[in-house]
ZAMARGU-4260 file (C-alpha; in steps of 0.2 Angstrom, whole numbers, plus 5000, padded with zeros to 4 digits):
<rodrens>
0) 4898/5004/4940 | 4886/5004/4926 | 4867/5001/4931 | 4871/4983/4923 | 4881/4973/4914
5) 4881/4976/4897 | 4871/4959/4888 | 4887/4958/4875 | 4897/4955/4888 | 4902/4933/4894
10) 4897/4927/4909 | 4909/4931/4924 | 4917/4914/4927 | 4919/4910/4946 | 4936/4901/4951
15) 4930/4891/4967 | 4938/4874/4964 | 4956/4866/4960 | 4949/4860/4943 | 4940/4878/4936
20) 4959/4885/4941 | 4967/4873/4932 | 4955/4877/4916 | 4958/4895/4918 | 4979/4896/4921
25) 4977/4884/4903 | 4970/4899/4894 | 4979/4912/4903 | 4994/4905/4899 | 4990/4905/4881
30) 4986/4925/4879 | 4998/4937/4877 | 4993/4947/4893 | 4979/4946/4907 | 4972/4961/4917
35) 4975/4956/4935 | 4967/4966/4952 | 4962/4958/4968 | 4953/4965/4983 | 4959/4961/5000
40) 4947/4964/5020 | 4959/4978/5028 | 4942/4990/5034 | 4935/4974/5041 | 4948/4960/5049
45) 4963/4964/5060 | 4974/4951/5050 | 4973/4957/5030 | 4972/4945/5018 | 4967/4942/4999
50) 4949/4939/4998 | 4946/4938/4979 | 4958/4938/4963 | 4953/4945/4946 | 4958/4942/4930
55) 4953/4945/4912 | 4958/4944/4894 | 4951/4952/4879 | 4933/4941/4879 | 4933/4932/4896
60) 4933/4939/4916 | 4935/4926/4930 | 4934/4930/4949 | 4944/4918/4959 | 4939/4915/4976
65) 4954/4913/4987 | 4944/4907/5002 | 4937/4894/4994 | 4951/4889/4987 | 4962/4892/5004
70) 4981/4886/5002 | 4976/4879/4983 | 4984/4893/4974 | 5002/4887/4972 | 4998/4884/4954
75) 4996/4904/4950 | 5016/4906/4954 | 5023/4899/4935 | 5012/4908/4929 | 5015/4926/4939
80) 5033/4924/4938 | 5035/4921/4919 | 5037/4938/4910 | 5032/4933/4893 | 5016/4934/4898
85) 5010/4952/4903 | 5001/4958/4918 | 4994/4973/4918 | 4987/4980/4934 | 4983/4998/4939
90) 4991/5006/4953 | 4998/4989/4957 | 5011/4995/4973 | 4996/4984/4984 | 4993/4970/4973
95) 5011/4966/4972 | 5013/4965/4992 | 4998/4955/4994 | 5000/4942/4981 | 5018/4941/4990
100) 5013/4942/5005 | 5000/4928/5005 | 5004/4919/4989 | 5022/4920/4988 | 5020/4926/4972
105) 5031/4938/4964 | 5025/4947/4949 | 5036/4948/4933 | 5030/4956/4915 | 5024/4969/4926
110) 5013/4984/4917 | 5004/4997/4926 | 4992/5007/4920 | 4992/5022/4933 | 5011/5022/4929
115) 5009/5022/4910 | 4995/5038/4914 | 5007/5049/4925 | 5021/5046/4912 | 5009/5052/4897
120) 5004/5066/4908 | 4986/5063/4910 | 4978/5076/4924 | 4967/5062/4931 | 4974/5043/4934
125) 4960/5034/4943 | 4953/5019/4936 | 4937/5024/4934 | 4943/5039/4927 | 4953/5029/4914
130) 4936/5021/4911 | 4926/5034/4909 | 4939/5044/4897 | 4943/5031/4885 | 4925/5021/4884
135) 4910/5034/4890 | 4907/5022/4905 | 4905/5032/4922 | 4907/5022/4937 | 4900/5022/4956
140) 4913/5014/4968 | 4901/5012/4981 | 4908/4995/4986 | 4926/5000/4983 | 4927/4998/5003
145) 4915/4982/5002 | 4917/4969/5016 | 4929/4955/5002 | 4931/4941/5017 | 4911/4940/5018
150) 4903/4927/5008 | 4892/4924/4998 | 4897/4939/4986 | 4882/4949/4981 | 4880/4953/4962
155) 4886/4968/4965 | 4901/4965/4972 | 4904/4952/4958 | 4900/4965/4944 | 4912/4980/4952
160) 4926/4966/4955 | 4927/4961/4936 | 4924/4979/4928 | 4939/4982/4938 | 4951/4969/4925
165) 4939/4971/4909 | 4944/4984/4902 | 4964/4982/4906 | 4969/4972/4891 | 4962/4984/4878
170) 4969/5000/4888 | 4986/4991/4890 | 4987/4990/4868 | 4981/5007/4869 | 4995/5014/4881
175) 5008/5003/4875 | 5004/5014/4858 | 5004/5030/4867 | 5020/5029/4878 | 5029/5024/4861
180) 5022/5040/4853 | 5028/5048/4867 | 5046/5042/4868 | 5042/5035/4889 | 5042/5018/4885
185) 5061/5018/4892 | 5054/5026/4907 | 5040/5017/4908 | 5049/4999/4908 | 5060/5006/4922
190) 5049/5010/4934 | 5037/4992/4930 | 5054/4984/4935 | 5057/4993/4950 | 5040/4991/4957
195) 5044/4972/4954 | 5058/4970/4965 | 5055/4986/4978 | 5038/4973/4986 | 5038/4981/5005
200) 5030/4968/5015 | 5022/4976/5031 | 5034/4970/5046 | 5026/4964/5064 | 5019/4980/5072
205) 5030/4992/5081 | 5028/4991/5100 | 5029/5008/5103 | 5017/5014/5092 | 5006/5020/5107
210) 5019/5033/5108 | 5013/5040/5089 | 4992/5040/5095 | 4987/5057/5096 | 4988/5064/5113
215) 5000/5055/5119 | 5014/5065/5119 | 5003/5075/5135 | 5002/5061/5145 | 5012/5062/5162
220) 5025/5044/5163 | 5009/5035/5174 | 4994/5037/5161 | 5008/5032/5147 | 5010/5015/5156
225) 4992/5014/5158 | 4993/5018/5138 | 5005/5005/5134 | 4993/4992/5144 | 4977/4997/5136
230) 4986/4998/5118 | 4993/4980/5120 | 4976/4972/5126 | 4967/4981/5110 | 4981/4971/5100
235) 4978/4957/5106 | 4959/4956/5106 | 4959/4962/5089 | 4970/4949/5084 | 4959/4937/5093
240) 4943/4941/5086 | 4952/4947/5069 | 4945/4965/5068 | 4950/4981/5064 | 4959/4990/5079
245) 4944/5004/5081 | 4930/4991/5081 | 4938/4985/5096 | 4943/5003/5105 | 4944/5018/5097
250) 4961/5028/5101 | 4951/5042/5110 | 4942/5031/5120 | 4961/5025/5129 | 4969/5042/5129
255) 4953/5047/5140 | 4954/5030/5150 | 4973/5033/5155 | 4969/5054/5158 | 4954/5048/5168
260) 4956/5030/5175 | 4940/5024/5179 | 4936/5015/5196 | 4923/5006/5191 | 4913/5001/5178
265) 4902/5014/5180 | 4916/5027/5178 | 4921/5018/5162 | 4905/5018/5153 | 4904/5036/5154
270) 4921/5038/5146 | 4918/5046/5129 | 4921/5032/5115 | 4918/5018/5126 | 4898/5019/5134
275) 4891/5004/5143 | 4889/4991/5127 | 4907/4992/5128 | 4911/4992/5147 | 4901/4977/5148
280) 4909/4966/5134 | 4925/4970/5137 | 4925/4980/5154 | 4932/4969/5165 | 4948/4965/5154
285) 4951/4984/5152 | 4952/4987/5171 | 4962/4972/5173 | 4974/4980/5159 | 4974/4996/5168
290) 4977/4989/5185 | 4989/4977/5181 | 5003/4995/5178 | 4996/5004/5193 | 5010/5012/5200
295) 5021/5010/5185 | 5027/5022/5175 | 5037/5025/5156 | 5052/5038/5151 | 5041/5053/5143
300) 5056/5063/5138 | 5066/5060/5123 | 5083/5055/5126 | 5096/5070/5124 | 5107/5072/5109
305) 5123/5080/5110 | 5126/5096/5098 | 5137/5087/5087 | 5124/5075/5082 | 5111/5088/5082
310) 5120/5097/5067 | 5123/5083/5059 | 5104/5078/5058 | 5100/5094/5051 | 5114/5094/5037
315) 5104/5077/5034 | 5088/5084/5033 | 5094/5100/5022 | 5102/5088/5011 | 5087/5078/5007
320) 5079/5098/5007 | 5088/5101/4991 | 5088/5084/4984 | 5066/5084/4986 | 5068/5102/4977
325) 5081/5096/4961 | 5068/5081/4960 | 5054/5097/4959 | 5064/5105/4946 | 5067/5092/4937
330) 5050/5085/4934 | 5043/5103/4931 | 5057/5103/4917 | 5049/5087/4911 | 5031/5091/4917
335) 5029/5073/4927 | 5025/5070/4944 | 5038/5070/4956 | 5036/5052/4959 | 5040/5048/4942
340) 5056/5054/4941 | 5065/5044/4955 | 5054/5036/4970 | 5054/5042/4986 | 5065/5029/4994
345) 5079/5029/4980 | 5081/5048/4984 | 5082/5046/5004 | 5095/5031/5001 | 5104/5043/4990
350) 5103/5057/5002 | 5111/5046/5016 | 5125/5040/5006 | 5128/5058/4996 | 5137/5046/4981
355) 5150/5059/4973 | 5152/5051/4956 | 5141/5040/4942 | 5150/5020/4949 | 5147/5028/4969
360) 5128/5032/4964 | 5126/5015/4952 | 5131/5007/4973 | 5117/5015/4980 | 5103/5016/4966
365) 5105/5008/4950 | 5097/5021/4938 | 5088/5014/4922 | 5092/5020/4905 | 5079/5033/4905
370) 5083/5039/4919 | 5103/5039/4917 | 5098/5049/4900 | 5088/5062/4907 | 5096/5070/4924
375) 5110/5058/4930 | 5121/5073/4927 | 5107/5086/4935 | 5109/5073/4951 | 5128/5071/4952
380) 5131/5091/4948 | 5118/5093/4964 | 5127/5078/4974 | 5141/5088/4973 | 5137/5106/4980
385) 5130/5095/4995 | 5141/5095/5010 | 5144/5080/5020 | 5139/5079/5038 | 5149/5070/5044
390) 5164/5082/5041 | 5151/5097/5047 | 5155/5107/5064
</rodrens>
């Protein structure tokens, strides 16, 4: 960020009770669009959540303070859901699955900046290098991985979180000009509105991840149950203390304590990644974990798959092959990003179902009018010379 605020600029306002909330939603919902970021703890607690919400309009920033104002912020949702008044975010994909995710809030009048930038084919898309290119202001993002949940806020966090909004009305007037000069507004409107609707919300975690930690896929079928053990305690104790998975144990110090099972605590401290701090906290859980699968062992080996369905995953893989490369072309034809064109998830769901004609691919992906325009043919003609798997032998 700047060495300080510049003196032209308001006061940050601070949102920290039911009644400054209610004061600021009056003027928000009187302005034709509001910049909107928030900043969440994921380096720092096991269970994420939004620790601070920004807004600004054209004269005014305010930081809301969702922890103090804990299960209060029912009030933002008329406001988030009503289209007529704009919210422009940059790179908004998180933002839109947090303020779901803990707010219940699903965003509509959706503009992204980043978006808007990759459509008019700018080289560099970050916010700060949107900053710096439209107003000569170089930023330092030093607390860009800040610890969010931790309070009080230092003036330094308070004066990167609001930089982040500040400047987003005034960029969204400028953008909104350029992507009409351009003729991507179409495009542009199409992909605000997928990004509404396509929210991924992350799922509970997958109980076989300890399968995916590197180094695993050595491991004999004994050390693997001990892997499974270990993995689940960490889970747990993270959970229980809310704190990131490595601050409890780190993945290199497990895979060594199922190669190697210690016998003591002794033997545990001098496994790499764990040392006596460790061994002592935690030590005697650890060789309870370990212990309590002695003797036990996992399925190492993937299960066997017959010929016929070995061919038929790798026409599938080929198809979405050829469908990445048409997207490739496509765009270079264009000169967008990849991304732009169709996401990544539209094309795999079209690779599975190989739609042969426009109503078939309308079933699977409803393509907006820009894209219909520009290559719904150049997708169908591909779609066809595709052959279908399931008649492959």
């Amino acid at each position: 960020m700047p060495s300080r605020i510049p003196a032209d600029w308001s006061p940050v306002i601070m949102v920290e009770t039911p009644e400054a909330l209610d004061e600021a939603l009056a003027i928000w919902s009187q302005v034709p669009a509001i910049g909107v970021d928030t900043e969440a703890n994921s380096f720092f607690a096991y269970h994420e959540r939004m620790c601070l919400l920004q807004v600004s309009t054209d004269d005014q920033d305010w930081i809301v303070d969702p922890i103090a104002l804990e299960g209060q912020l029912g009030s933002l949702k008329p406001l988030f859901e009503d289209p007529s008044v704009i919210k422009i975010f940059h790179a908004a994909e998180f933002d839109l699955m947090i303020l779901r995710k803990d707010l219940d809030v699903e965003v509509r009048g959706l503009f992204d900046t980043q978006v808007a930038m990759t459509l008019l084919r700018h080289d560099k898309t970050g916010l700060a290098a949107l900053i710096e290119s439209y107003y000569g202001i170089e930023l330092n993002k030093k607390e860009q991985r800040s610890n969010w949940g931790k309070r009080p806020l230092t003036e330094e966090q308070i004066a990167y979180a609001r930089i982040d909004t500040h400047f987003l009305t005034d960029l969204y007037r400028r953008l909104v000009k350029e992507l009409e000069e351009a003729d991507m507004t179409a495009a542009a409107e199409g992909e605000f509105r997928r990004q509404e609707q396509e929210i991924l919300i992350p799922g509970p975690p997958d109980p076989q991840r300890f399968r995916k930690i590197k180094g695993a896929r050595d491991l004999n079928g004994e050390a693997l149950a001990r892997l499974q053990a270990i993995f689940q305690w960490r889970e747990e104790e993270a959970s229980r203390r809310d704190v990131p998975l490595f601050r409890v144990l780190a993945n290199e110090a497990m895979i060594s304590m199922c190669v190697h099972p210690p016998r003591n605590m002794k033997d545990l401290a001098g496994l790499k990644g764990v040392g006596w701090k460790k061994a002592k906290r935690h030590g005697d859980d650890m060789m309870a974990a370990i212990g309590a699968v002695a003797g036990q062992s996992l399925e190492t080996k993937v299960a066997r798959v017959s010929p016929e369905e070995r061919r038929k995953r790798r026409v599938m893989r080929e198809n979405l092959d050829a469908l990445r490369n048409w997207r490739k072309n496509v765009a270079k034809e264009l000169g967008l990003p990849s991304e732009r064109l169709m996401h990544r998830r539209h094309l795999e769901a079209i690779a599975k179902a190989l739609p042969r004609s426009a109503s078939e691919l309308e079933q699977v992906v409803a393509l907006n009018d820009w894209q219909r325009q520009e290559f719904e043919a150049s997708l169908l003609s591909a779609l066809e010379r595709l052959p279908d798997p399931e008649s492959c032998s």
